[in-house]
C-alpha positions in Angstrom: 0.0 0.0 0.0 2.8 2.6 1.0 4.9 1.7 -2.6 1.7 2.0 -4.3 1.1 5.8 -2.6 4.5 6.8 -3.6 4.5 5.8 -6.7 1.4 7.8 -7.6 2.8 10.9 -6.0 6.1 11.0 -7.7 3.6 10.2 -11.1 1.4 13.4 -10.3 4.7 15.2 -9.6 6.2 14.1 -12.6 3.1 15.1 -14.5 2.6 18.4 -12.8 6.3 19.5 -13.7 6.1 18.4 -17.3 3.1 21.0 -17.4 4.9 23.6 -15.6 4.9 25.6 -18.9 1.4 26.1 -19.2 -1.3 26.9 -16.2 -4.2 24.2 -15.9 -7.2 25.1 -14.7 -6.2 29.1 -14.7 -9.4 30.5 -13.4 -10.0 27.6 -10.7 -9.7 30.6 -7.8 -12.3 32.5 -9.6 -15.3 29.8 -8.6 -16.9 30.9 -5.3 -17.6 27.0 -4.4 -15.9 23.5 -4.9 -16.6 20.5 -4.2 -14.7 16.9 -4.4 -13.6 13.8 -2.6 -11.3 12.8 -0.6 -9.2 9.3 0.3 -7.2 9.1 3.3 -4.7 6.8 5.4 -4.8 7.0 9.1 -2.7 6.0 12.3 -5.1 5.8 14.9 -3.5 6.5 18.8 -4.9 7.2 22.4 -3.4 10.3 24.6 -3.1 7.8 27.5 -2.9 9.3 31.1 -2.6 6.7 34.1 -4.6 6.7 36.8 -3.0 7.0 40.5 -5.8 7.4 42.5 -6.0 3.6 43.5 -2.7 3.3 45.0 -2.1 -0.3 45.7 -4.7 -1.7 44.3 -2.6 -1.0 40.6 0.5 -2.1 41.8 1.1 -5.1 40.0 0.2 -3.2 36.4 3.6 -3.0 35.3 3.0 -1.8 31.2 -0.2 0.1 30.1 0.2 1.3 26.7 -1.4 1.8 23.5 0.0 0.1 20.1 -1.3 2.8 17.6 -2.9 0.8 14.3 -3.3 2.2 10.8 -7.0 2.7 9.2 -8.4 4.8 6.5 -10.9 7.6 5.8 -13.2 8.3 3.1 -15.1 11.8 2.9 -16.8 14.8 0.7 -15.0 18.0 0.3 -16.9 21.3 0.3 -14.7 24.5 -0.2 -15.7 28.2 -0.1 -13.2 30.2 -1.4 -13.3 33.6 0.5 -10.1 35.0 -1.2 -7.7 32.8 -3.6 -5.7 32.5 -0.7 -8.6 31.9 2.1 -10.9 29.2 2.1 -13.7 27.4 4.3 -13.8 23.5 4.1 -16.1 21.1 5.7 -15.4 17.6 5.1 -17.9 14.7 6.4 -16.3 11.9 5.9 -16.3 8.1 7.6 -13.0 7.4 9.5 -12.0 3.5 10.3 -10.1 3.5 13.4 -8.2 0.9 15.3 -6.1 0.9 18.4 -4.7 -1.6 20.9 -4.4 -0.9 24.5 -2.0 -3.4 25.7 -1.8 -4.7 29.8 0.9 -6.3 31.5 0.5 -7.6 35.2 3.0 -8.8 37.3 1.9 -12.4 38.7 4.2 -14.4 41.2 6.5 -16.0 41.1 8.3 -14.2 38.1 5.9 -14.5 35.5 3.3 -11.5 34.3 -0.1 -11.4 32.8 -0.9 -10.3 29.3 -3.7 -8.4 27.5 -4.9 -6.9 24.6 -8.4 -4.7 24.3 -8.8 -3.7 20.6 -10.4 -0.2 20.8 -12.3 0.4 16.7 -14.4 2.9 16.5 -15.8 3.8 13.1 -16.5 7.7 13.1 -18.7 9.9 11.0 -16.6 13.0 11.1 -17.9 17.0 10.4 -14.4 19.0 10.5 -14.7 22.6 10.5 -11.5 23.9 8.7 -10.1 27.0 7.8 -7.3 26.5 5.0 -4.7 29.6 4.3 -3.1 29.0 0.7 0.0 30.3 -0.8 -0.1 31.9 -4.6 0.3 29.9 -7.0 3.4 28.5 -8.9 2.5 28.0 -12.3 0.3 24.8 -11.3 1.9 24.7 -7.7 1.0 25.9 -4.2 1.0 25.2 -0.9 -1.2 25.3 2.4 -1.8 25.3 6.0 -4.7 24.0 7.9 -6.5 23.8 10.8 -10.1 24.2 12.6 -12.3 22.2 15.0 -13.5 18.6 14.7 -16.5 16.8 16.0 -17.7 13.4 15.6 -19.7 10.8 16.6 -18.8 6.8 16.7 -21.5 4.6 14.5 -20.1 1.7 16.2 -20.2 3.0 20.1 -19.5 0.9 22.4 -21.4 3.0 25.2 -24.0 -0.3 25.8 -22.1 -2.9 25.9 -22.7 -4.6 29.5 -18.6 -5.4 30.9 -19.5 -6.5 34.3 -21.3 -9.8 33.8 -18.5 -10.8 30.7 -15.5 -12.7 31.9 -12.5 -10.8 31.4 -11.6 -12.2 27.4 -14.9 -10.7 26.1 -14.7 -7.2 28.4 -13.6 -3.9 26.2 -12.2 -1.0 27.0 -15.5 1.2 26.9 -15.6 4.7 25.1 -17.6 7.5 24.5 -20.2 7.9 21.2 -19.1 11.6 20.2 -15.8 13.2 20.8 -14.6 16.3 19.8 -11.1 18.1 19.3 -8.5 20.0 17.3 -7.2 19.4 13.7 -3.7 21.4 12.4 -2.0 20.4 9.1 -0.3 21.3 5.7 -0.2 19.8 2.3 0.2 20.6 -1.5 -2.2 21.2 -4.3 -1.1 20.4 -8.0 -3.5 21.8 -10.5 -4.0 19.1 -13.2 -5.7 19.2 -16.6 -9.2 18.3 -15.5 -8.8 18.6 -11.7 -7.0 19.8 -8.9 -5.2 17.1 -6.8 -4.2 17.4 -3.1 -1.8 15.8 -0.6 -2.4 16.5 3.0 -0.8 15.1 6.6 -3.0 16.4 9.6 -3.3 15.8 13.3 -6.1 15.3 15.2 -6.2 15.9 18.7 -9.1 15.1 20.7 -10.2 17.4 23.9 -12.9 15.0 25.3 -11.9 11.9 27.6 -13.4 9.3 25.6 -13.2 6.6 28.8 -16.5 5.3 30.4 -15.1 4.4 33.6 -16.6 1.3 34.8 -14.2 0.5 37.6 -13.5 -2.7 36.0 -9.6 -4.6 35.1 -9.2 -2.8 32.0 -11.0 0.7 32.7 -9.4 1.2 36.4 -5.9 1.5 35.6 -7.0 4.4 33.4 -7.8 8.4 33.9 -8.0 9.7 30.5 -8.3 8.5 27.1 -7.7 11.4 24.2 -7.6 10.5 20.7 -4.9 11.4 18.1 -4.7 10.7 14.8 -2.4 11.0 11.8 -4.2 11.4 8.6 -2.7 11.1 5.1 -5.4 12.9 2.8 -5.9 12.8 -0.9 -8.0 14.8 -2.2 -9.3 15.8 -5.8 -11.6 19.0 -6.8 -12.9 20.0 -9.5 
């Protein structure tokens, strides 16, 4: 998948350059709205903070971490152009996440415990961005973005009953919306027939997404915060 990615960017870099001499879609900025799709690659992670407020009753957790795991996103791209260089974009889009919180307990004599609670939500996403371009190059320019996020998990887990499952079948409960920040940068190449765009954001979520049950896998735990890595393609026409 990642050979396949590059090789496609270094063919619409090749392609943009060999057009260098002439400007495509020269009066693309003059449109008040645009609208498009967009593909994207994601790396799915947890802000993790431990909980102390047990004291002993944690001890023997000696490793709590998450094992980030990579997903994909698939969305619409709507883009009011306030200025060439100023734009509004909303993009709904559906976001497969995965993550893997990982336990290890110390057990006597000299031997530990191991989990692993898969955490896969699936979210429908409404970011709210504001995108600040550069001029253009000939068929060249670059951008900053960033705005507010908020979503809501189709897949919740917020009914699932933990306390009568044995401890294989209970999950690592979370929250149905969330909400937080996104800030990135990318590159848009103007094409004959459309524009195409790569983009690497992160999202940082401002909502603890734990429902703390006071279970095994939900006590050692204060806060969870999601943070994601998103590779975006997009293409506007």
């Amino acid at each position: 998948m990642k050979k396949l990615i590059v090789i496609f960017l270094l063919f619409v870099i090749a392609r943009n350059g060999y057009s260098q001499q002439m400007e495509n879609l020269y009066d693309f900025d003059e449109n008040r709205m645009h609208f498009g799709f967009v593909l994207g690659y994601n790396k799915a992670d947890f802000y993790l903070d431990k909980n102390t407020a047990y004291g002993t009753s944690i001890d023997t957790l000696m490793v709590l971490e998450v094992e980030p795991k990579p997903g994909f996103n698939l969305g619409i791209v709507s883009s009011l152009n306030l200025t060439p260089n100023l734009k509004i974009r909303l993009v709904p889009s559906l976001s497969f996440q995965e993550r893997v919180i990982e336990y290890t307990y110390f057990k006597q004599p000299d031997s530990s415990e191991f989990w692993k609670k898969e955490v896969q939500p699936v979210f429908l996403d409404f970011p709210l961005l504001v995108k600040f371009r550069t001029n253009r190059i000939n068929n060249f320019a670059a951008y900053i973005i960033g705005g507010g996020r908020f979503g809501l998990d189709m897949s919740s887990s917020e009914d699932v009953k933990n306390s009568s499952a044995s401890l294989a079948d209970q999950i690592v409960k979370t929250s149905r919306a969330d909400y937080g920040l996104e800030i990135g940068g990318g590159m848009d190449f103007f094409l004959e027939y459309f524009k195409f765009g790569v983009e690497l954001k992160l999202g940082m979520g401002l909502k603890n997404m734990l429902i703390q049950e006071n279970l095994k896998f939900s006590r050692p735990i204060e806060s969870l915060r999601s943070k994601v890595w998103t590779l975006s393609f997009t293409f506007e026409g």
